[in-house]
N, C-alpha and C positions, 0 to 999 in steps of 0.2 A: 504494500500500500504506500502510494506517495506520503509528502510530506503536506498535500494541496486537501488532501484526502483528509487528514487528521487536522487539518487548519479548520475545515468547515465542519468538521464534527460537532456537534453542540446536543447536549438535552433538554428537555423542559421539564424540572421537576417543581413544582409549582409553588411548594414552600422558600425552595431558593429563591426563585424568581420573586414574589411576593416578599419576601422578607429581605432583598436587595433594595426593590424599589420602596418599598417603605422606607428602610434607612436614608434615601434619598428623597424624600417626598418629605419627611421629619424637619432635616436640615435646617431649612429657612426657615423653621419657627421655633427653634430654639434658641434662647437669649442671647443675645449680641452677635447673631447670624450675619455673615453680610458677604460680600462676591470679591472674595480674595482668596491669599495662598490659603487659608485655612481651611475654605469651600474647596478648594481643587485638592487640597491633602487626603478629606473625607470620600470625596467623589474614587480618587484614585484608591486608598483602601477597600469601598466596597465593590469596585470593578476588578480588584484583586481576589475579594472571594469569591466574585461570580465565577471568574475564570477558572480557579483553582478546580470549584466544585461543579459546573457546568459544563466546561469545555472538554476537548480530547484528554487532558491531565488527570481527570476522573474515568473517562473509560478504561484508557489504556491503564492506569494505576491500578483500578477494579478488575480488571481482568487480565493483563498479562506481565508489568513490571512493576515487584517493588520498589527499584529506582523510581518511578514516577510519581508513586506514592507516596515515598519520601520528600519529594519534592514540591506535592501538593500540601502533605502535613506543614513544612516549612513555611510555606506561603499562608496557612490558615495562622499558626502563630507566632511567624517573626518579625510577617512584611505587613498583612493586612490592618494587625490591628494595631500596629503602633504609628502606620499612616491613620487611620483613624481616632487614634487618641489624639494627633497632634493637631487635626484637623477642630478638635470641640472647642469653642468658641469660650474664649475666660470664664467669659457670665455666665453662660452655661455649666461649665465646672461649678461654680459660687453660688448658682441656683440649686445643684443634686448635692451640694454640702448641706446647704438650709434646708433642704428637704425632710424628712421624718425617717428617709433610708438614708440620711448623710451620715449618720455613726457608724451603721453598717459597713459602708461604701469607705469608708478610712480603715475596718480592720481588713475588709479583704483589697485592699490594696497598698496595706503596710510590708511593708518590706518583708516584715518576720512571718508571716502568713503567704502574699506572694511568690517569694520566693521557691521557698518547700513545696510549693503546689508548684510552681512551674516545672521543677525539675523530678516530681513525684509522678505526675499526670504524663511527659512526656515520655521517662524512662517506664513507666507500668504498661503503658499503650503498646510500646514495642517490645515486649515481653510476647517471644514466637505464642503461645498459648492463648495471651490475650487477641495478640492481632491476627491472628490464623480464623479465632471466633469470629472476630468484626466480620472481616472478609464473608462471614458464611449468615452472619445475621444481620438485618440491612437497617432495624432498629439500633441495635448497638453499634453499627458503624457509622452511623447517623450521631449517636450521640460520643461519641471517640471525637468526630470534628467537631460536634459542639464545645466538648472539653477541649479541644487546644484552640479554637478559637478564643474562647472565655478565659483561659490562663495566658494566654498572649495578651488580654486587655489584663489582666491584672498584674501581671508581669511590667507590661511598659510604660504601666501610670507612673510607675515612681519614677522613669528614667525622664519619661515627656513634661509632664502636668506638678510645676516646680510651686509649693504654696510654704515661706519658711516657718507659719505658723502652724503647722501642721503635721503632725506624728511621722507621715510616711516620707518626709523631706529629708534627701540623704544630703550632705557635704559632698565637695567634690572627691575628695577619698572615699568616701560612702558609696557614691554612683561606680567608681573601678572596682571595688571590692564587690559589689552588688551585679555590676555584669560579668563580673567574673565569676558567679556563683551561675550565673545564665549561659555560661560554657558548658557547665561540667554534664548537661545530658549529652553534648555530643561528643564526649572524651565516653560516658559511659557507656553509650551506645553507637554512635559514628563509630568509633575508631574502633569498636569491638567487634561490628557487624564488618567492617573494613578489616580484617586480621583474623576472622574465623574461617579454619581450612575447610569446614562443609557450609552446604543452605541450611539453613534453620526454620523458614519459612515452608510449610508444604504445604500453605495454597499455592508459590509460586514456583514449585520444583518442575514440574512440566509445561507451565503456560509463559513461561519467558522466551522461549526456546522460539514459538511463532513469530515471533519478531526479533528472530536472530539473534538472541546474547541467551547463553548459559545462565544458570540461575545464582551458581557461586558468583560468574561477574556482575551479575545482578542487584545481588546483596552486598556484593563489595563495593558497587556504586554507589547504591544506596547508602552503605554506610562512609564513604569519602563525600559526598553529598554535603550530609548533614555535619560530619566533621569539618569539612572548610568553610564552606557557609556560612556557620554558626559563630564559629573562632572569628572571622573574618570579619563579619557583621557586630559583635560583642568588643572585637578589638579596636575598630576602626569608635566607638560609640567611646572607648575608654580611654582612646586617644582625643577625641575631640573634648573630653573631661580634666584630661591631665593638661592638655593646651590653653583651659583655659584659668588652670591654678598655676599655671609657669608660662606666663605669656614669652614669645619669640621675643621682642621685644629686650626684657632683662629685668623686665619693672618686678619689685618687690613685692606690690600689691595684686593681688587673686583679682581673675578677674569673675564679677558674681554673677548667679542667672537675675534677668528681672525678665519676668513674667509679663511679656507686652498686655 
């Protein structure tokens, strides 16, 4: 099958569908909305999970390569939702604080809560027993991407959404030490899936094979995948944190987040 072939691939599954366009129908009535970088951050996050979960990245994932699948899970919690967090509009943060769920909404997005779940949720999911299920049951692997969606938002509030009044507000040493705990699913997993001499996966030991790759290099992709990605994505975030407590520059003073 070409490459024209799996470009136009697409499904309709209609909760995605509907629960994209809502996210985007929302938007402009949420406090202090308006038609700049923040609107195109949101826009661009939810047309990242349409893709993920709608386009060829879900077929081929679903039925023939774990690499894809790794690469859709990535997209569900590393890129979608922290273009989406950066996208919410100040007021909007300052209006779901004052709200009656804002205490709530501070413990699950406290570092010490966050964290553990992020990297709890992503290493259990790809545990061969859990994911072999998903694969086989379409409610649970329905709810697998709801979980990494949901621990991606709660994962990269504390790194986006900067409030120094408030509990889950890390220091610029805080936010390195904090993405650096946001590596360690893909050292426990990337790099393991990437260095293990058999598949582990037997939904995917035979159905790789239709599209030309072995299922060991499958898994190995899959797992170098998520290991550079991850590293890559978390290093590059903890560099631009150390950059801006040691300005180029030479100057003494930190430089601080303000919170346009």
């Amino acid at each position: 099958m070409s490459w024209l072939h799996w470009a136009l691939t697409w499904q309709f599954d209609p909760s995605v569908w509907l629960g994209c366009a809502l996210a985007l129908l929302v938007y402009p009535r949420l406090p202090g909305a308006r038609r700049d970088r923040r609107a195109l951050l949101w826009v661009l996050g939810v047309l990242v999970v349409l893709v993920s979960l709608e386009s060829a990245i879900d077929v081929i994932g679903d039925s023939y390569l774990f690499s894809m699948h790794m690469g859709q899970h990535l997209l569900l919690s590393m890129v979608g939702p922290p273009l989406m967090i950066a996208g919410i509009p100040s007021a909007a943060v300052d209006a779901l604080l004052r709200a009656r769920v804002g205490n709530f909404v501070r413990v699950l997005v406290s570092p010490y809560f966050a964290g553990p779940a992020y990297f709890a949720v992503l290493v259990i999911w790809h545990w061969p027993p859990f994911f072999d299920y998903a694969l086989y049951h379409p409610l649970v692997h329905v709810l697998q991407h709801l979980s990494f969606l949901g621990v991606g938002f709660l994962f990269w509030w504390a790194v986006l959404v900067h409030r120094p009044q408030e509990r889950w507000n890390l220091t610029g040493l805080g936010e390195v030490a904090y993405l650096t705990v946001g590596a360690l699913p893909a050292v426990v997993v990337g790099l393991t899936l990437a260095l293990l001499p058999t598949p582990v996966y037997g939904f995917y030991l035979h159905r790789s094979i239709h599209l030309g790759m072995g299922a060991l290099a499958d898994q190995r992709l899959g797992g170098l995948l998520m290991f550079v990605f991850d590293n890559a994505l978390m290093a590059a975030m903890a560099g631009w944190y150390l950059w801006r407590l040691f300005p180029a520059d030479g100057s003494d003073e930190a430089r601080l987040r303000v919170e346009p």
